[in-house]
N, C-alpha and C positions, 0 to 999 in steps of 0.2 A: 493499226493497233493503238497509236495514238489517241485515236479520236474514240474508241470504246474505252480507251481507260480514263478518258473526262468524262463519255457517256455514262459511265459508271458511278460520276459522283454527283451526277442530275437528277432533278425534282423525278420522282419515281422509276427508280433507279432500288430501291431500299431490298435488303436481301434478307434471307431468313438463312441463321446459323446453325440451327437446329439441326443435328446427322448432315452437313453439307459435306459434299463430296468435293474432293480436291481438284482445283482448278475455276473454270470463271465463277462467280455465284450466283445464284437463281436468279434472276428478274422479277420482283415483285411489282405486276402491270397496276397502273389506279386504274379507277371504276372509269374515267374519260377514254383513256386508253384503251380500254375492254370494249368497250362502247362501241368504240370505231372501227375498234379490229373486227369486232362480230357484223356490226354495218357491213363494211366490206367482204368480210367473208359469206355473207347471207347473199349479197351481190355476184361476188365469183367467187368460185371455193380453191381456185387455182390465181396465184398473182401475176401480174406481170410486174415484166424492169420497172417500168415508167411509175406503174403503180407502188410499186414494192418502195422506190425513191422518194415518193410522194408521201406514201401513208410515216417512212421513217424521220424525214424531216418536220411534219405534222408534229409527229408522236413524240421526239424528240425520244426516238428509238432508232439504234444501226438494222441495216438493212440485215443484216444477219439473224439479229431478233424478230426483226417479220418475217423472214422466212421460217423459221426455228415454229414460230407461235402457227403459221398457216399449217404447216408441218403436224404439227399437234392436233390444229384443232380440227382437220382432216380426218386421223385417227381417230379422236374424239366420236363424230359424226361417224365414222364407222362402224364404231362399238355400239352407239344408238339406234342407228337403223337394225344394226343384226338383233341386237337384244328387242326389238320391238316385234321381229316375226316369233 
């Protein structure tokens, strides 16, 4: 817990207030960070530990947030393939 609520006051880290629901707040990813989550997600759509540690130290994002983001953008790509038949 500690170490997400410093992650929290890190260079892209920035949240949006706007209807925010109570409790952690949004993660607003930069376009570096997008970058490399989609790299890797074009890579493997599923993470591993090793990677998951890798990509959050990188990112200078908790590992909770790469999973949360693969999580999404999984769903994401599901909604894409079905809406394209």
């Amino acid at each position: 817990r500690d170490r997400e609520a410093v992650d929290r006051n890190s260079p892209g880290h920035e949240v949006e207030s706007v209807d925010a629901v109570p409790g952690r707040p949004r993660t607003k990813f930069s376009a570096a960070q997008l970058q490399e989550l989609e790299r890797s997600f074009r890579e493997q759509r599923y993470i591993g530990a090793s990677e998951k540690r890798r990509l959050a130290a990188a990112l200078n994002l908790t590992q909770s947030q790469i999973k949360t983001w693969f999580q999404n953008r999984r769903m994401k790509f599901k909604r894409q393939t079905q809406d394209a038949r």
